[in-house]
C-alpha positions as CSV (number, residue, x, y, z in Angstrom):
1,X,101.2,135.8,-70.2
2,X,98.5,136.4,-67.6
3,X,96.5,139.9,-67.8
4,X,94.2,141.6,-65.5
5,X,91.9,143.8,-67.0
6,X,89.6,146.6,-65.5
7,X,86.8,145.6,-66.4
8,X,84.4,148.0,-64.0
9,X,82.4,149.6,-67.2
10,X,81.3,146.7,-68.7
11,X,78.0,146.5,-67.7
12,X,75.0,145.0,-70.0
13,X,72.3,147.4,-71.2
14,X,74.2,150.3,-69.9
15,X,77.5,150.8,-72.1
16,X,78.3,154.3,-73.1
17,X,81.8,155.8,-74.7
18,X,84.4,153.9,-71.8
19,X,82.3,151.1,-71.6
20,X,82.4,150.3,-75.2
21,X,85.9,151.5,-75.9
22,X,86.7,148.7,-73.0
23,X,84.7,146.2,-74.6
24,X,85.8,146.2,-78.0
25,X,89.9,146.7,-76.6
26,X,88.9,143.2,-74.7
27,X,87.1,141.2,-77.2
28,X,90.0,142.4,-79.5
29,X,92.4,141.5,-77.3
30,X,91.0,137.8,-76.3
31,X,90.8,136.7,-80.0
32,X,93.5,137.8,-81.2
33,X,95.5,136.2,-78.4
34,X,93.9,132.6,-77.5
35,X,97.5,131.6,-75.7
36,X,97.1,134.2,-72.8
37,X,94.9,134.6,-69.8
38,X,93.0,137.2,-69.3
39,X,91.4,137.9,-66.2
40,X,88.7,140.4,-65.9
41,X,87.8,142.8,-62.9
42,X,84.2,144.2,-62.3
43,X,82.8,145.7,-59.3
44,X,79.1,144.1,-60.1
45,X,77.8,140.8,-61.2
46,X,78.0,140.8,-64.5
47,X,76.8,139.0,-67.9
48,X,78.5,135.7,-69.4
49,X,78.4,137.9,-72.9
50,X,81.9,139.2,-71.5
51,X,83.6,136.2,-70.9
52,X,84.3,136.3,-74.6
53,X,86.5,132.9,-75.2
54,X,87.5,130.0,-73.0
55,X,91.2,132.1,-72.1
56,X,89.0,134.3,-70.0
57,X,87.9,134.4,-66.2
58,X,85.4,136.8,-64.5
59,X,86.0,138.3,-60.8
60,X,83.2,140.1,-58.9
61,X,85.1,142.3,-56.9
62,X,83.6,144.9,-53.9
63,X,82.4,147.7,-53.1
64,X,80.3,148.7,-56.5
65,X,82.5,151.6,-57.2
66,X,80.9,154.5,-58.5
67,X,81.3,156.9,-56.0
68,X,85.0,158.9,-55.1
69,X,84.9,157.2,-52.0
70,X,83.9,154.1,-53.3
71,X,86.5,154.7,-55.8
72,X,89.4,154.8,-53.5
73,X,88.3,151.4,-51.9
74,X,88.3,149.4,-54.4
75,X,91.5,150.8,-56.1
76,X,93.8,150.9,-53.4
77,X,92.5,148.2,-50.8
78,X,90.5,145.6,-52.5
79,X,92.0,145.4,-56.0
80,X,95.3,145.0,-54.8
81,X,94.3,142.0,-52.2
82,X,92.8,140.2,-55.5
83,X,95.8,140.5,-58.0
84,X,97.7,139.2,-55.3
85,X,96.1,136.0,-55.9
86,X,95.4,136.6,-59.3
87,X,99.5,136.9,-59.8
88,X,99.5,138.6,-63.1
89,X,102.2,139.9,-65.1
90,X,100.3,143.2,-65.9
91,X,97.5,144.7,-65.1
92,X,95.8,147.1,-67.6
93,X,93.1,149.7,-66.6
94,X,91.1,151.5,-69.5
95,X,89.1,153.6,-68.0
96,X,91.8,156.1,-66.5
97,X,92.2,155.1,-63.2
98,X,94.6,152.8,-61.7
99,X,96.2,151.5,-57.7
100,X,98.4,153.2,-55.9
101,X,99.4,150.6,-53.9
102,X,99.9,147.3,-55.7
103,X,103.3,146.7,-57.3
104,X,101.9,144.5,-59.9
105,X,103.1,146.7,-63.2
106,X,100.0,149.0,-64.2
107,X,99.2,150.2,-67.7
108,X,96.4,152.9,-68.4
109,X,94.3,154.3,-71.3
110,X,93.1,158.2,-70.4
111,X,90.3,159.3,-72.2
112,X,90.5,163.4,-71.2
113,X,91.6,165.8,-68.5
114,X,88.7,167.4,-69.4
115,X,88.2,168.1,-65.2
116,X,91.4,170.4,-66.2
117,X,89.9,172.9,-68.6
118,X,86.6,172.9,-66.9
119,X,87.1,172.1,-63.0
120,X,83.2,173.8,-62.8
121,X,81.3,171.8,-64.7
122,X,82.8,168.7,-62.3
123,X,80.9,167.8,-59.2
124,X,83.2,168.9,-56.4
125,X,84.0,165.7,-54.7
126,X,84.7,164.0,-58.1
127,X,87.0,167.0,-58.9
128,X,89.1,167.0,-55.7
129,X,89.2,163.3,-56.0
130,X,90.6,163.2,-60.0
131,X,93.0,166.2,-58.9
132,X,94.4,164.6,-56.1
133,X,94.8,160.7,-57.9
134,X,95.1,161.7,-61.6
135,X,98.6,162.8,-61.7
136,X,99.7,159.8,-59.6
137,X,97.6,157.3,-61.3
138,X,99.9,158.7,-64.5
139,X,103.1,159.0,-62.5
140,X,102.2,155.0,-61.0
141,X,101.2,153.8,-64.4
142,X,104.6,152.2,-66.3
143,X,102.8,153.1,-69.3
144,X,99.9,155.8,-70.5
145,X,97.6,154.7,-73.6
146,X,95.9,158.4,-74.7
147,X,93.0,158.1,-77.1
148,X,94.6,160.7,-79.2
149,X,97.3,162.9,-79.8
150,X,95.7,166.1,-78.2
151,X,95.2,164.1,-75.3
152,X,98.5,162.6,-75.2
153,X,99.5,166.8,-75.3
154,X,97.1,167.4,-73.0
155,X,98.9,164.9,-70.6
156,X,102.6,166.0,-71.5
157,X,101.6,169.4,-70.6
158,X,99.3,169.1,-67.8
159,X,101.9,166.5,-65.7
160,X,104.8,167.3,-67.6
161,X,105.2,163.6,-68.3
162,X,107.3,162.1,-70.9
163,X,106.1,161.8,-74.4
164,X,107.9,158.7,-74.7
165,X,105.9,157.1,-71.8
166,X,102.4,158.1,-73.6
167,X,101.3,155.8,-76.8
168,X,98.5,156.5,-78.9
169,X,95.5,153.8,-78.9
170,X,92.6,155.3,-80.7
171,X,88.8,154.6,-80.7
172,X,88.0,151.7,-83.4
173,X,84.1,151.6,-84.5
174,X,81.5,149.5,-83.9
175,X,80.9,147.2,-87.5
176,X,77.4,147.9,-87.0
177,X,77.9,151.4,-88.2
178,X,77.7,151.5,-91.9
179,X,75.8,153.3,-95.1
180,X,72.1,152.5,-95.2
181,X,69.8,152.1,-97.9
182,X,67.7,154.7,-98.9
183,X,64.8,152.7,-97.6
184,X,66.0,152.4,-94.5
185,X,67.2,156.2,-93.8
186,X,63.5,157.1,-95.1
187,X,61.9,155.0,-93.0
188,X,63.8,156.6,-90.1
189,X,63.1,160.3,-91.3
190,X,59.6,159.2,-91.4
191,X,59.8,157.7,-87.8
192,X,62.2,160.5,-86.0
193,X,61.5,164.0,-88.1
194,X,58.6,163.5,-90.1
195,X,60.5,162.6,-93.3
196,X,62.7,165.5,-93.6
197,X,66.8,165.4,-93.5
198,X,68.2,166.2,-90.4
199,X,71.3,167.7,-88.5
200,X,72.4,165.1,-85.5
201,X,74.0,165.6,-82.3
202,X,74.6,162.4,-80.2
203,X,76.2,162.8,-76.8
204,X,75.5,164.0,-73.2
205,X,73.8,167.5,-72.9
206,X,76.8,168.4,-70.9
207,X,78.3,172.1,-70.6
208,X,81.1,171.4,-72.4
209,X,79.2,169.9,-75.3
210,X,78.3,173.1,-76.2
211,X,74.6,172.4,-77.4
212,X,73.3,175.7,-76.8
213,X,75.7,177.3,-79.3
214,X,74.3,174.2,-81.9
215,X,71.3,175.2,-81.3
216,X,71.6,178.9,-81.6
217,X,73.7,177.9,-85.0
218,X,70.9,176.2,-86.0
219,X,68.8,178.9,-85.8
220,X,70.8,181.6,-88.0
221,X,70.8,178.6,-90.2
222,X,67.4,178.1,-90.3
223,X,66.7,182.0,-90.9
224,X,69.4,182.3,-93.3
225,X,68.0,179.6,-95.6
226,X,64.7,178.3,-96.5
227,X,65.5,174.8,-95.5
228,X,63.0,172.4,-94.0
229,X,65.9,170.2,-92.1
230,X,65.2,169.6,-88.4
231,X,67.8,169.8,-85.6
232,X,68.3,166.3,-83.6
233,X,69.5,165.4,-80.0
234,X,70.4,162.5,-79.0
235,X,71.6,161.8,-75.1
236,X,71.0,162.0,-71.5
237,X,71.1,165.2,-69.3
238,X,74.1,165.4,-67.5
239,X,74.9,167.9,-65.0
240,X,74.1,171.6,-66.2
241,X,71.8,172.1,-68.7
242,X,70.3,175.8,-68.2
243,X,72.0,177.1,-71.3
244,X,70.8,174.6,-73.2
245,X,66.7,175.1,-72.0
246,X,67.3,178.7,-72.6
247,X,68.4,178.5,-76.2
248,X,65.7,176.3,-77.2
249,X,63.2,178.2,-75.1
250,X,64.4,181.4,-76.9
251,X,64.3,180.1,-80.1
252,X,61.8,180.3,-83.0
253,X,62.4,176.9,-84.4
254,X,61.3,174.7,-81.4
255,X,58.9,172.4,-83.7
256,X,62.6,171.7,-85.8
257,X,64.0,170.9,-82.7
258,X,63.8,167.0,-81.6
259,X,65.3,166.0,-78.4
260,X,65.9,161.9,-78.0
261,X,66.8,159.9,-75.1
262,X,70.2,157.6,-74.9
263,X,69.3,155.0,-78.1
264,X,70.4,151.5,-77.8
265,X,72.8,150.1,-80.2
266,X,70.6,149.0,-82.7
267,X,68.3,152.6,-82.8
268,X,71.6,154.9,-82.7
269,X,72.9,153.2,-85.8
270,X,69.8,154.0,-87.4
271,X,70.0,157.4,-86.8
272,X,73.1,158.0,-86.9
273,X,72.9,156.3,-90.6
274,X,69.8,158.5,-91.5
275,X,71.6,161.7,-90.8
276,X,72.0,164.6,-93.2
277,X,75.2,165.6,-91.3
278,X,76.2,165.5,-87.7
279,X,77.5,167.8,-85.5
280,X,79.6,167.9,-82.6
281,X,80.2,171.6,-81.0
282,X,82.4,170.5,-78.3
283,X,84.9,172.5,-76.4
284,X,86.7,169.6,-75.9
285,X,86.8,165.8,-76.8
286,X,89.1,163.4,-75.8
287,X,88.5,161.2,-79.1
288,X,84.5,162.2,-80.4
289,X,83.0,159.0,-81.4
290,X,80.2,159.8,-82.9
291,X,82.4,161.6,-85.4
292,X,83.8,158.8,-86.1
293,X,80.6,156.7,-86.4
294,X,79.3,158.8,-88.9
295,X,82.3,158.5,-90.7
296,X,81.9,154.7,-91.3
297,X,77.9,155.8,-92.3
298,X,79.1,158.0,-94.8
299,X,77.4,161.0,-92.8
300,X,79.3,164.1,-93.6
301,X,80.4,165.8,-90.4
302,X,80.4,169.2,-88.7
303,X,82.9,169.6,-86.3
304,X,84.1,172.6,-83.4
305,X,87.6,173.4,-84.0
306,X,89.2,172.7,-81.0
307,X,91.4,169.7,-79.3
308,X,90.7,166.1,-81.1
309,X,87.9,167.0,-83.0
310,X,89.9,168.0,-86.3
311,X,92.1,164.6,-85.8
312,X,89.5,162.4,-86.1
313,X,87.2,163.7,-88.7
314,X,90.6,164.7,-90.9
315,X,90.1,166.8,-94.0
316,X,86.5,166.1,-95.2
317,X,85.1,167.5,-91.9
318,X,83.4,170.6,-92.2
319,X,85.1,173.4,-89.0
320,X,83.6,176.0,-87.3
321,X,84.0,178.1,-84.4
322,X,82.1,176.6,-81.4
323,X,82.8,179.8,-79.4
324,X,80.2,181.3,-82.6
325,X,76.7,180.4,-83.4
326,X,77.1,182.2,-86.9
327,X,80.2,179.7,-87.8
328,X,78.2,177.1,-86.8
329,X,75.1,178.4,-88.8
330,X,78.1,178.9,-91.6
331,X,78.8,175.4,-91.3
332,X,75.6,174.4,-92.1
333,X,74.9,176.5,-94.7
334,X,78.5,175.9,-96.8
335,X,77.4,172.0,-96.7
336,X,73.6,173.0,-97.9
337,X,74.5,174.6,-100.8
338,X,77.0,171.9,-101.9
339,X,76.0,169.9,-105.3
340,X,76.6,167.1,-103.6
341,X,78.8,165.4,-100.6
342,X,80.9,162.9,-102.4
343,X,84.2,164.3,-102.2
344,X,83.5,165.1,-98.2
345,X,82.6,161.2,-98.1
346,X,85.6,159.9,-100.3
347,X,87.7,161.8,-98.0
348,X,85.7,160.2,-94.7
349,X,86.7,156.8,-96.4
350,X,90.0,157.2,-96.3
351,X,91.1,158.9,-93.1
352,X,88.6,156.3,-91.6
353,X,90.6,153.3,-92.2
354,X,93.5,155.3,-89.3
355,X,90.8,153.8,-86.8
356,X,90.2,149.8,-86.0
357,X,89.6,148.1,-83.1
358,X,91.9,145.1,-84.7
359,X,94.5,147.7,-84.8
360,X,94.3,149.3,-81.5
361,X,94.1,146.0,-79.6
362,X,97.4,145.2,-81.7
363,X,99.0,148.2,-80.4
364,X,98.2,147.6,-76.9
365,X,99.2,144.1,-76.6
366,X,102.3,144.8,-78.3
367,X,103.7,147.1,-76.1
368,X,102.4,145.3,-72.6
369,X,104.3,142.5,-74.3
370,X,107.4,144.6,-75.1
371,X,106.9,146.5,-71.0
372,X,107.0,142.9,-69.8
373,X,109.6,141.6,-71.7
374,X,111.4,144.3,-70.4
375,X,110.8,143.8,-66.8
376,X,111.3,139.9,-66.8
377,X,114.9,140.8,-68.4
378,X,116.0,143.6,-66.0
């Protein structure tokens, strides 16, 4: 079998949650399957670290698309010239978007509708262009791969599509992410909050993310307990961030407060490792993977109650209201006055091992097999 792969968000150095859920489905995919080709589409030059066994082939492919317009161009004119030639049986897309105007069988993996629920917090020209294509990229697609089942809702009830056309292909995590020593996580409290335990949030400081009710939280927490724990944020701006400069410039624990830029592998594994808990406050998540990377680090986890949060920390996951600083704050404090974690991290253990990238990649190919089988037979 011959497979083209989207492979637009592979990019070295640069790899955030799409990139490295399309990395991992790839190098999954090409080892486990050394019989079939797989081709792989990127709109830049990229590095030879991708071509991960002799069964793969790189294409540069034009314009560089990160731009709606730029978008459209590469989708719908110059992809479809270059599968053409490429001739392959099926063409998989992970990053949510796919062409309107090939006829080579498409299959996609959507990450969120999160433009949906929160249209505002999307730069306008993005927005028209994902509410325009969006619904016919998923109507187009002979098959939709949702990172979980409150996106795979999320898509029944937004497009009124099909269950039965929507499979579930979860996040796996990075084997770098496991339980430190004690040496370690000290030397990283001593490096990133002067030695004392910390609270971690790792993501973009979007709108959605919620950040200023995490940091308001951790205020009543601080003032309701006579902790010395620091609060830690991890990530680039993103588009809004006014809320979030006003709760920590109204708030009396600025010195706890330690902001960090986007970490490389390496660094976020530390710190993510070093954690006394992390906390994700989102509105909305179409997987959460630093949940789930805490998970494998035996970091217990605070989590907002809504959409696919709940699924993928499961029962040792600590809930709060995100719309509520105080159930934040609550949050914190239940887990503070603990004895001790283990139960919270036997639980994390075990719900854990729902998520592999081995597994995932199996789940994928086997259907594209099964979709092509299909088609060849019809």
């Amino acid at each position: 079998m011959r497979i083209a792969i989207n492979a637009r968000f592979l990019i070295q150095g640069k790899m955030e949650g799409i990139g490295w859920y399309s990395h991992e489905l790839i190098r999954n995919l090409v080892h486990q399957h050394p019989e079939h080709e797989f081709h792989l589409i990127f709109d830049r030059p990229f590095s030879s670290d991708f071509i991960f066994d002799k069964n793969v082939r790189g294409y540069v492919l034009n314009p560089p698309a990160r731009h709606p317009l730029l978008w459209w161009i590469w989708f719908e004119f110059s992809l479809p010239l270059l599968l053409k030639k490429i001739k392959p049986d099926i063409f998989l897309s992970p990053d949510g978007y796919c062409s309107l105007t090939t006829s080579i069988p498409q299959v996609m993996i959507t990450h969120d509708l999160a433009f949906c629920h929160f249209p505002k917090q999307v730069p306008l020209l993005v927005r028209l262009f994902y509410t325009h294509f969006v619904p016919r990229y998923i109507k187009k697609a002979i098959h939709v791969f949702a990172v979980s089942n409150a996106t795979k809702k999320d898509i029944t009830e937004q497009y009124k599509t099909l269950p039965s056309k929507i499979s579930i292909a979860y996040n796996g995590c990075r084997e770098e992410f496991k339980p430190l020593t004690v040496e370690q996580i000290n030397l990283t409290r001593n490096e990133i909050s002067m030695g004392k335990p910390y609270i971690l949030f790792v993501g973009a400081m979007h709108p959605r993310k919620n950040v200023h009710h995490l940091i308001m939280g951790f205020d009543w927490f601080k003032e309701n307990t006579s902790s010395d724990y620091k609060l830690v944020l991890v990530g680039r701006k993103a588009w809004l961030t006014k809320e979030i400069e006003q709760a920590y410039t109204n708030s009396p624990h600025q010195s706890d407060i330690i902001f960090l830029p986007y970490l490389n592998k390496e660094k976020l594994v530390m710190v993510t490792g070093s954690a006394w808990a992390a906390a994700a406050p989102s509105y909305l998540e179409g997987f959460g993977v630093p949940v789930l990377e805490s998970l494998f680090c035996d970091v217990p986890v605070l989590i907002s109650d809504r959409f696919s949060l709940p699924e993928v920390a499961g029962p040792g996951g600590l809930l709060f209201n995100p719309d509520d600083p105080q159930s934040i704050g609550q949050a914190m404090m239940k887990l503070y006055h603990e004895s001790d974690h283990s139960e919270r991290i036997r639980l994390g253990r075990i719900h854990r091992q729902k998520f592999s990238w081995a597994q995932t990649a199996k789940n994928v190919f086997e259907k594209i097999q099964e979709l092509t089988t299909n088609r060849s037979g019809n």
